[in-house]
ZAFIRO-865590 format. One record per residue (C-alpha): x, y, z; residue in three letters; residue number from 0. Coordinates in steps of 0.02 Angstrom, whole numbers, plus 50000, padded with zeros to 5 digits. Layout:
N
       X       Y       Z   res     n
       X       Y       Z   Ala   NUM
...
end
This chain:
516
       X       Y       Z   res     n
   48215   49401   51941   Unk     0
   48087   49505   51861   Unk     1
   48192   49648   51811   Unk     2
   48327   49532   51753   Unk     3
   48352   49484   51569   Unk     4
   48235   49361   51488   Unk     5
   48312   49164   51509   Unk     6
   48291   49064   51356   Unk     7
   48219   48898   51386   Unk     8
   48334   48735   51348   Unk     9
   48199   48640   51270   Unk    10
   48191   48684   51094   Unk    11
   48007   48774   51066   Unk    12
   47924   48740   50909   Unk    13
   47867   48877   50808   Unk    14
   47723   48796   50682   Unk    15
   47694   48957   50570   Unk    16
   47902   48957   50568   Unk    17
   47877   48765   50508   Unk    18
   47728   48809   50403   Unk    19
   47836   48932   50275   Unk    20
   47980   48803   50297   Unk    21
   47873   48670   50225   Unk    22
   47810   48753   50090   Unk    23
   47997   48829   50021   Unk    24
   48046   48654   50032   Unk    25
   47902   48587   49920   Unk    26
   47926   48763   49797   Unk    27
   48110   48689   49784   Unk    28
   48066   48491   49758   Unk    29
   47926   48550   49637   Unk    30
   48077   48657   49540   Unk    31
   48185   48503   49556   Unk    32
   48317   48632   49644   Unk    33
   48389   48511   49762   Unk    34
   48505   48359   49759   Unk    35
   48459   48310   49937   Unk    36
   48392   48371   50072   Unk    37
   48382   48313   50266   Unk    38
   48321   48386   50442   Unk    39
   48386   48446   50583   Unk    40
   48337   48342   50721   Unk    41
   48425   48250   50856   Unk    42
   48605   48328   50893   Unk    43
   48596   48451   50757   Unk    44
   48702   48495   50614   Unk    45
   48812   48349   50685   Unk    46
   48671   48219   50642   Unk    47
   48627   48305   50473   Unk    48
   48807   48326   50402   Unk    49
   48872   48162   50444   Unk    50
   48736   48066   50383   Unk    51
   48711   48176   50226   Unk    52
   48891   48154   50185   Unk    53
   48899   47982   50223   Unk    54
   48758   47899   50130   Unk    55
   48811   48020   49983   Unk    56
   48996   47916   50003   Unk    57
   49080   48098   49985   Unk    58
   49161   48216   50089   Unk    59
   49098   48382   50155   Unk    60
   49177   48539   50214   Unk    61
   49076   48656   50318   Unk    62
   49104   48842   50395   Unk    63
   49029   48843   50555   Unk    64
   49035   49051   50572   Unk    65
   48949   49047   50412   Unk    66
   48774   48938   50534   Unk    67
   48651   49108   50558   Unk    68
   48643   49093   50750   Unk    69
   48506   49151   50876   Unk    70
   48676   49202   51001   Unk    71
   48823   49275   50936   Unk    72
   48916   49210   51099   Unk    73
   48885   49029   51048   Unk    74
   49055   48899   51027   Unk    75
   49090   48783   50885   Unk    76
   49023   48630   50994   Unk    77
   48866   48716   51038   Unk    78
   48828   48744   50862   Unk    79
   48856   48573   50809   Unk    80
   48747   48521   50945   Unk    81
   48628   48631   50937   Unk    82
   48449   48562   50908   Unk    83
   48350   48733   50858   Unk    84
   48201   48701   50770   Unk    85
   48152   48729   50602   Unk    86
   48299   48710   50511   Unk    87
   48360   48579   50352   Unk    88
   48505   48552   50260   Unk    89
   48497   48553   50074   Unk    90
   48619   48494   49938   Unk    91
   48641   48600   49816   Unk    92
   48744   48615   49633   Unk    93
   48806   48781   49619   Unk    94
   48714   48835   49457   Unk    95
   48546   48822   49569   Unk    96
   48601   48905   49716   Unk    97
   48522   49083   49680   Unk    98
   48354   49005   49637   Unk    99
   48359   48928   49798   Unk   100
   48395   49090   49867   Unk   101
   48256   49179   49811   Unk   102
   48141   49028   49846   Unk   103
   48192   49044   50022   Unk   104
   48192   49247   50041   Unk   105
   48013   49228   49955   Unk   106
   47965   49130   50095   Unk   107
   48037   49213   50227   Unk   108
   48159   49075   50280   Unk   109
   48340   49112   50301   Unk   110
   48449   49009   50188   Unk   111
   48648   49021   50187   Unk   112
   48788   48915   50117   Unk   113
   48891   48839   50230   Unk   114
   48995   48734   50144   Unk   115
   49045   48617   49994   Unk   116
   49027   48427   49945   Unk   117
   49205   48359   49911   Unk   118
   49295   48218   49845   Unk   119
   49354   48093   49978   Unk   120
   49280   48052   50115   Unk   121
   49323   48151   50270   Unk   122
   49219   48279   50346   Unk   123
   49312   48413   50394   Unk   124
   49222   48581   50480   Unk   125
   49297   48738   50526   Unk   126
   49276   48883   50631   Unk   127
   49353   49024   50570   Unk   128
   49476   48951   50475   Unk   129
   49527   48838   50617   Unk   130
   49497   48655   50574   Unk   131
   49372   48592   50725   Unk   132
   49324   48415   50652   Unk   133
   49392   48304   50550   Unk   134
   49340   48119   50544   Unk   135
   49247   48022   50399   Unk   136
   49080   48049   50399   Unk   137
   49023   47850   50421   Unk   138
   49113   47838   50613   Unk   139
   48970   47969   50660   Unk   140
   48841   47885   50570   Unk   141
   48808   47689   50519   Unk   142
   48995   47656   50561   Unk   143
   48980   47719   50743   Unk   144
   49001   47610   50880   Unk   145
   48860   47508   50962   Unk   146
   48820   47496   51143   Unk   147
   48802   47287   51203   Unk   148
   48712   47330   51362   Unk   149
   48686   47171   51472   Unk   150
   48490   47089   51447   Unk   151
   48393   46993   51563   Unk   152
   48238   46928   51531   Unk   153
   48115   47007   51691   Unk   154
   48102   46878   51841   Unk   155
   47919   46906   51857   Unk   156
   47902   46875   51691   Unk   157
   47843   46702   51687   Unk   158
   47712   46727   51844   Unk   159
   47618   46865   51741   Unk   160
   47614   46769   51597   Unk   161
   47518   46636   51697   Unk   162
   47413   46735   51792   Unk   163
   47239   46691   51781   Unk   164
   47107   46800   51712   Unk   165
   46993   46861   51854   Unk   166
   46827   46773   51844   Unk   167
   46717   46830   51698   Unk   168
   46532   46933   51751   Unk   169
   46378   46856   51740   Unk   170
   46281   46915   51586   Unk   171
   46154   46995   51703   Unk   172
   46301   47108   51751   Unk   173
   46369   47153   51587   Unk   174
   46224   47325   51568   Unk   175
   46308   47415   51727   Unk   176
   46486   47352   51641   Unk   177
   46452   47415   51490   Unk   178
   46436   47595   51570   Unk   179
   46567   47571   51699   Unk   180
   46693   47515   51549   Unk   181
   46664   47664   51422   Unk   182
   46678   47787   51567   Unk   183
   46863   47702   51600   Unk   184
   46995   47852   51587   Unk   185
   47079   47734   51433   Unk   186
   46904   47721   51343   Unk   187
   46811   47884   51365   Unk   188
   46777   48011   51258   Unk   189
   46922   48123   51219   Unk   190
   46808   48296   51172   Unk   191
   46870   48391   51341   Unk   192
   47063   48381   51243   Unk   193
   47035   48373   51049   Unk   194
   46895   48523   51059   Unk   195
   47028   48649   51130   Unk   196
   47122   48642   50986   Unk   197
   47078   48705   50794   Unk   198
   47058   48546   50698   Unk   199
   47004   48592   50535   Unk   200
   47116   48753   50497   Unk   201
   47108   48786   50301   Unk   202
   46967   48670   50284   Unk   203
   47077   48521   50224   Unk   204
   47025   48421   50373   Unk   205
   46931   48295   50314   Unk   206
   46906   48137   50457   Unk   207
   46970   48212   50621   Unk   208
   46944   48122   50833   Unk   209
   46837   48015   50859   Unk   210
   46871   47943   50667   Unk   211
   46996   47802   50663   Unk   212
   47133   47898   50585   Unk   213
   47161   48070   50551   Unk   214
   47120   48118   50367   Unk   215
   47191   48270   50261   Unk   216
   47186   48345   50088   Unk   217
   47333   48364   50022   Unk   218
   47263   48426   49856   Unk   219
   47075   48511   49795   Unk   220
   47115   48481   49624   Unk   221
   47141   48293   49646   Unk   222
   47084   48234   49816   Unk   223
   47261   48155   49843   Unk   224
   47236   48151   50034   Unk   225
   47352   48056   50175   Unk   226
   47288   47959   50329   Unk   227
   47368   47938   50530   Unk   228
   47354   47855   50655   Unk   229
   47455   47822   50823   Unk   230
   47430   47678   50928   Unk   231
   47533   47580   51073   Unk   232
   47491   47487   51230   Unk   233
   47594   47479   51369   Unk   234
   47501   47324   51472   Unk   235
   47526   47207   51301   Unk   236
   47733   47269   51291   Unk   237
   47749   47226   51485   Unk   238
   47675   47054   51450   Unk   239
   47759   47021   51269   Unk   240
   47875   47155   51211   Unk   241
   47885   47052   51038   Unk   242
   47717   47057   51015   Unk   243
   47665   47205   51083   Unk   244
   47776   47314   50989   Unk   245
   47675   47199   50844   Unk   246
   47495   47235   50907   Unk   247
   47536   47418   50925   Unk   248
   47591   47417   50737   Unk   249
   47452   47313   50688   Unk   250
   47315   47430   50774   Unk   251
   47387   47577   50693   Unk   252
   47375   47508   50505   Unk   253
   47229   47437   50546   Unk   254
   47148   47601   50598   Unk   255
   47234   47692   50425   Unk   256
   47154   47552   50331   Unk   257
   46986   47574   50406   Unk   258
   46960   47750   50333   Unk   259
   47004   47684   50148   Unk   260
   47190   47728   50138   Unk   261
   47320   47617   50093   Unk   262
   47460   47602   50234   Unk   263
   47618   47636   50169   Unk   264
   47759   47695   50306   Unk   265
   47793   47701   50484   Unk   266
   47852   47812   50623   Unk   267
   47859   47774   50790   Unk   268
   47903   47837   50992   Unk   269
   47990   47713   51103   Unk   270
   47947   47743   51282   Unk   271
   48045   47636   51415   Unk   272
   48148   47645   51599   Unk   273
   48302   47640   51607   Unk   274
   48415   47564   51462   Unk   275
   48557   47533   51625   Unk   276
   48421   47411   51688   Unk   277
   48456   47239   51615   Unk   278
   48280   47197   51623   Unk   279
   48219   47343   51542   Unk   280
   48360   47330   51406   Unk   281
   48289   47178   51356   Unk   282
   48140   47241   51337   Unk   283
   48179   47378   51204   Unk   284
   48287   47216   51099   Unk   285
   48131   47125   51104   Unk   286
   48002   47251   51052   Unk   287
   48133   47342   50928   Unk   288
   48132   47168   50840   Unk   289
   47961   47144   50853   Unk   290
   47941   47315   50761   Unk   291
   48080   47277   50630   Unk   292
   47981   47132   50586   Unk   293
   47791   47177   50581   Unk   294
   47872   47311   50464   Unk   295
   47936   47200   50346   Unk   296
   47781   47073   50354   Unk   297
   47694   47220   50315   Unk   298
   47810   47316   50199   Unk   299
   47781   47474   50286   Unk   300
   47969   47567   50289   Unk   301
   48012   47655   50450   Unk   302
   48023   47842   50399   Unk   303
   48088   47911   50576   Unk   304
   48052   47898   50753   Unk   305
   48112   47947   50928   Unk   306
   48200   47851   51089   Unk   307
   48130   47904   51246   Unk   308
   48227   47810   51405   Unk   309
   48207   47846   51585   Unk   310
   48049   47844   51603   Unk   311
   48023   47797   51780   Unk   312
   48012   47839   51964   Unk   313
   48160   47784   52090   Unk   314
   48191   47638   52014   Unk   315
   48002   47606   51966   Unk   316
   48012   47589   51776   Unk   317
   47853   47641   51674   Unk   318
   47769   47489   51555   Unk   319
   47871   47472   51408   Unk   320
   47768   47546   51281   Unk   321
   47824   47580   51103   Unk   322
   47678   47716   51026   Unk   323
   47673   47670   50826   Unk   324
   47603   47802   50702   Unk   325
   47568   47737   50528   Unk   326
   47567   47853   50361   Unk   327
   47419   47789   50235   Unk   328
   47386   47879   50047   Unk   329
   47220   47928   49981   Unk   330
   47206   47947   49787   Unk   331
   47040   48023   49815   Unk   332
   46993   48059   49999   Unk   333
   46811   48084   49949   Unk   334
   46808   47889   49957   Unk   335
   46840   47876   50144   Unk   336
   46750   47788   50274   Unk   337
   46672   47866   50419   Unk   338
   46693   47761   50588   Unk   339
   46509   47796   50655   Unk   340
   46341   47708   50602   Unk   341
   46275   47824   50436   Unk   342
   46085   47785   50446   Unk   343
   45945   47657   50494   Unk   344
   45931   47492   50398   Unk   345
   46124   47441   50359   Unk   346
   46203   47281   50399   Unk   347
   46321   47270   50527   Unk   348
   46463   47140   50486   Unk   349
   46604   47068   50594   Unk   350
   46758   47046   50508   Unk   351
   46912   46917   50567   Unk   352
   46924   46800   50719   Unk   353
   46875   46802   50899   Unk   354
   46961   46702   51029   Unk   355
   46951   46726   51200   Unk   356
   47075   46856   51220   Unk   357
   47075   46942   51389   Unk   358
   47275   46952   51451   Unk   359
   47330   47150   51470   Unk   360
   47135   47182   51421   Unk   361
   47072   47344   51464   Unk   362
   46934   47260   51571   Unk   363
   47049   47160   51673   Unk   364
   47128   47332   51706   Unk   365
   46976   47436   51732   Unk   366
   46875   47314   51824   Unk   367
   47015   47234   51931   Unk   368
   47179   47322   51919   Unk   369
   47243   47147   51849   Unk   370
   47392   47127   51719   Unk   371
   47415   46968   51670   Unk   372
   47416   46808   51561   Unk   373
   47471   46837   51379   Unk   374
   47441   46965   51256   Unk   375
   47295   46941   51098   Unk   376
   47390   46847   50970   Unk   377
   47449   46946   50827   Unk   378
   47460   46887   50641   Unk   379
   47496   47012   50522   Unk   380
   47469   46940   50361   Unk   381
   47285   46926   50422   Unk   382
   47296   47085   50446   Unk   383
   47352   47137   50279   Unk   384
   47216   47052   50211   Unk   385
   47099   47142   50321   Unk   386
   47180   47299   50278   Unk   387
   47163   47258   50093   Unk   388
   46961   47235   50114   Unk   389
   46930   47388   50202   Unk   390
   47026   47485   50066   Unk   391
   46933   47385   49920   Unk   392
   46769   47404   50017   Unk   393
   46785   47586   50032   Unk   394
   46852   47621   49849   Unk   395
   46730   47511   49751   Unk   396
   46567   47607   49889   Unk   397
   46515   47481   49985   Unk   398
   46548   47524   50150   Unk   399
   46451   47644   50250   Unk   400
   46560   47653   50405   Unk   401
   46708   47556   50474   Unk   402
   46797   47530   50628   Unk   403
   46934   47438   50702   Unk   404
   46906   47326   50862   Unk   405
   47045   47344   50992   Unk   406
   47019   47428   51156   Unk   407
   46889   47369   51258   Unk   408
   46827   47246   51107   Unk   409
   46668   47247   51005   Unk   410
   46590   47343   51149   Unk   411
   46698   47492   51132   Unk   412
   46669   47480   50953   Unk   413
   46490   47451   50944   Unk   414
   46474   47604   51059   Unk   415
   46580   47720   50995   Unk   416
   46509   47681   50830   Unk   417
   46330   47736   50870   Unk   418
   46372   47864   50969   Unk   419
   46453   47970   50813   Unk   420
   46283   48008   50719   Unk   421
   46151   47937   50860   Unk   422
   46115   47807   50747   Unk   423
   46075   47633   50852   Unk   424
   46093   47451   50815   Unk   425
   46017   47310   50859   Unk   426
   46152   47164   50884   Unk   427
   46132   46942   50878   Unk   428
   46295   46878   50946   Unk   429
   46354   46728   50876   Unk   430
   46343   46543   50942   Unk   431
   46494   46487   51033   Unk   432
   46601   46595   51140   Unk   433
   46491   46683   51297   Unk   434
   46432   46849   51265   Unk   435
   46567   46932   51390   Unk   436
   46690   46852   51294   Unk   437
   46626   46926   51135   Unk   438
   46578   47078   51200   Unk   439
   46745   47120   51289   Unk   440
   46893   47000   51214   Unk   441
   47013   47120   51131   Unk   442
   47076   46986   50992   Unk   443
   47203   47103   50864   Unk   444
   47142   47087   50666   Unk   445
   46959   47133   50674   Unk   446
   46833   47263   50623   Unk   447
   46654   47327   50620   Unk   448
   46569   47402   50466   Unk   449
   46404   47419   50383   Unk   450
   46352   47409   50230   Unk   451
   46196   47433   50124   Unk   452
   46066   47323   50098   Unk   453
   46106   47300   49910   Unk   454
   46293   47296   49944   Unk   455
   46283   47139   50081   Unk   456
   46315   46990   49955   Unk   457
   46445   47087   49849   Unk   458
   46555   47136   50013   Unk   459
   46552   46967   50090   Unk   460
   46606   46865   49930   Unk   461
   46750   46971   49920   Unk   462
   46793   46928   50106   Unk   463
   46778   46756   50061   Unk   464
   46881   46767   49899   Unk   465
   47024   46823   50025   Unk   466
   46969   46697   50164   Unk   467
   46919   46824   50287   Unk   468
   46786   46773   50418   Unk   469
   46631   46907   50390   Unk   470
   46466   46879   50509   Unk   471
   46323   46975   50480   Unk   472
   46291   47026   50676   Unk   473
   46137   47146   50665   Unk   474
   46059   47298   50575   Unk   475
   46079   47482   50611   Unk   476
   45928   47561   50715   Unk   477
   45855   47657   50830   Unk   478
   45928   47772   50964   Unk   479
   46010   47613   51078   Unk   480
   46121   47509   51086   Unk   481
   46014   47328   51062   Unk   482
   46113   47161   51096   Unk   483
   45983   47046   51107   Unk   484
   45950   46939   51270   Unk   485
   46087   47023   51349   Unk   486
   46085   47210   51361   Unk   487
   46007   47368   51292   Unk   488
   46061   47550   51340   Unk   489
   45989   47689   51278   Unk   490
   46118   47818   51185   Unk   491
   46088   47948   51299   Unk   492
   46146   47841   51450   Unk   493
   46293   47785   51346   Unk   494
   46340   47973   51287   Unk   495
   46326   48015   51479   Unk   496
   46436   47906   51547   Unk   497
   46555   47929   51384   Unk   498
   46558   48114   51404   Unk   499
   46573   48112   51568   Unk   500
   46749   48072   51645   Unk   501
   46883   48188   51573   Unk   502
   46770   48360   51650   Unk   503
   46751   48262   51798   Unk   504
   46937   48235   51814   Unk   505
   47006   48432   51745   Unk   506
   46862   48546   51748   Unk   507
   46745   48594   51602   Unk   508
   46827   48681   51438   Unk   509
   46830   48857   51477   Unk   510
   46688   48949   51397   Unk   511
   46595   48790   51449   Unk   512
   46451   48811   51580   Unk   513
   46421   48708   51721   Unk   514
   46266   48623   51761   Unk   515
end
């Protein structure tokens, strides 16, 4: 109805200028040392945030629910408990600092009330206009709540993908038109048509943004303290291995932190599966839930937060279980950070780690066949803490001139996308041993590419011995192709073509963008 009143929506809209001033009252007051604790409102409201504020403070809390600033003056005492409006905390408070958190607020335009007291005991109790609504202690809504023991079945077909075979490998004649055909795949492609409709570098404190490994900003001018992201997950190596591919997902993600120069230190994460009623897929989320709770403590990274997503299906069709892991890394200087792409002619291009034949839930076995099978890369993350530690070493003591993590598509993906971020070529000698597909295309977890100067060669690759990390020296930065010798060489051009190419071909150019 056009003429009718305007509907609200029931998904919570975020307002990021709303968030923005939020933010920065909540830094004024942790900078003032106003605040005795402080948590969100997220998931099921002021319910969520008052039961497990009051409960890991082992005190009680009484709160006045008329006293909650509400968007509808209609709204009950349930709705306002349940409410998950966004851009909102709850802060902790001792009396004698309650105006100056007042005027913080009202400086900043955010609306700040009182809406209750921290008491002795340890019941919550809430009212609503002097009518007692709740009144429970605070731990049965929070650690102390029930848990659900859904049944778990390990999937039936489990065992038959598992022992699928890998489709036959292409001839190394082949592997030029693969090449193109793989980095035009809708999981490999460039992502420019999405990322360059959106203002990346607002307030200039940008500082690595797509196609870099991880997202860099500055956090401060004065001292370059700077923090690094990055979000990673793979569906096709969860269906295979939850365990592990809850693992590999985490590993990517610090890996790809690591790569620019920051140090990982914390973890969030978004848990996409079918349905949890589904025995099968129940077991699923166990598995890769423990897989998670354990990379995080190999790698000491705590979990900060994260998100449950379940349905996720059609009919009864479930999606792959596929667990998306961000990872929070800390610059003390972000001017030391590595770029992913090739800098300039005549640098050494290094391999670091191990590479097996690793082809299971591969992105070519899905690209090129539509196969998902066999088993996952193996992960192991204390090799991947040590890789992590060399790329941060490498970039803080200047000796690398680029880095970037193999994982997708292998040291194809990598090679290209490396070359393709300044047009600066390279000129690559596989190895002895495994075939060049293999090596070209095997996605094995715990590896990288970077170069390094000339003068810096010997000094990088003693300390990756010191730590008993393999390091080959695979070619040397040149030229305007891609150069692996004996077996391929495609221009840059041809690469960026079929790169570019796929996302406008699927949606339509950017608007503002002509056609050809």
């Amino acid at each position: 109805d056009a003429d009718g009143p305007a509907r609200r929506p029931s998904v919570q809209v975020g307002d990021p200028f709303t968030e923005k001033l939020l933010i920065e009252a909540c830094l004024e007051l942790y900078d003032a040392k106003l605040v005795e604790g402080i948590q969100d409102l997220g998931g099921a409201g002021l319910t969520c945030a008052l039961t497990e504020t009051s409960a890991a403070g082992k005190s009680g809390m009484r709160a006045q629910l008329e006293r909650v600033p509400l968007r509808e003056a209609s709204m009950e005492p349930h709705e306002v408990l349940a409410s998950e409006s966004q851009e909102r905390m709850l802060a902790i408070v001792t009396p004698a600092n309650l105006p100056a958190v007042l005027a913080i607020a009202q400086k900043w335009g955010v609306i700040a009330t009182a809406i209750g007291e921290v008491t002795d005991g340890d019941r919550l109790v809430i009212t609503w206009h002097g009518e007692v609504v709740v009144d429970v202690p605070p731990g049965s809504l929070a650690d102390d709540g029930p848990v659900y023991e859904r049944p778990m079945a390990r999937p039936a077909d489990l065992d038959a993908l598992n022992s699928a075979a890998t489709p036959e490998h292409p001839q190394t004649a082949d592997l030029h038109a693969l090449l193109l055909r793989m980095v035009a795949s809708p999981n490999l492609c460039s992502r420019r048509w999405v990322v360059e409709q959106y203002d990346r570098i607002v307030l200039g404190d940008t500082v690595l943004a797509w196609p870099e490994d991880a997202g860099v900003v500055r956090l401060s001018e004065t001292t370059g303290l700077g923090v690094a992201l990055a979000t990673d997950g793979n569906g096709r190596y969860t269906r295979l291995d939850p365990y592990a591919g809850a693992q590999l997902a985490l590993a990517e993600a610090y890996r790809n932190v690591a790569a620019t120069g920051a140090v990982p230190i914390a973890v969030t994460n978004c848990l996409n599966f079918g349905s949890p009623e589904d025995p099968e897929v129940m077991w699923q989320f166990a598995e890769a839930t423990r897989g998670l709770a354990d990379g995080c403590r190999t790698l000491a990274t705590p979990v900060t937060g994260g998100n449950v997503s379940f349905y996720n299906q059609t009919a009864s069709t479930a999606i792959n279980p596929t667990p998306v892991i961000g990872v929070l890394g800390l610059f003390d200087d972000v001017a030391r950070r590595t770029p992913m792409g090739f800098q300039e002619p005549g640098e050494s291009v290094l391999l670091l780690g191990e590479t097996r034949e690793e082809l299971g839930g591969s992105e070519w076995a899905w690209a090129e066949h539509r196969h998902l099978g066999g088993r996952p890369p193996v992960v192991d993350l204390d090799r991947e803490r040590v890789l992590a530690e060399v790329l941060v070493a490498g970039s803080r003591d200047g000796m690398l001139s680029s880095a970037h993590d193999l994982s997708d598509g292998g040291l194809a993906q990598t090679l290209v996308e490396s070359a393709l971020a300044k047009g600066v070529g390279a000129r690559i000698v596989l190895p002895a041993g495994l075939s060049p597909f293999v090596q070209l295309f095997s996605e094995s977890a715990g590896r990288a590419v970077v170069t390094v100067p000339r003068s810096e060669e010997l000094r990088f690759t003693e300390m990756c011995s010191a730590r008993g990390l393999p390091a080959v020296r695979i070619g040397v930065t040149d030229g305007v192709s891609l150069d692996v010798q004996d077996i391929l060489e495609v221009s840059l051009s041809e690469l960026g073509e079929a790169y570019e190419a796929t996302l406008p071909g699927l949606f339509g150019p950017l608007a503002g963008t002509p056609i050809a």
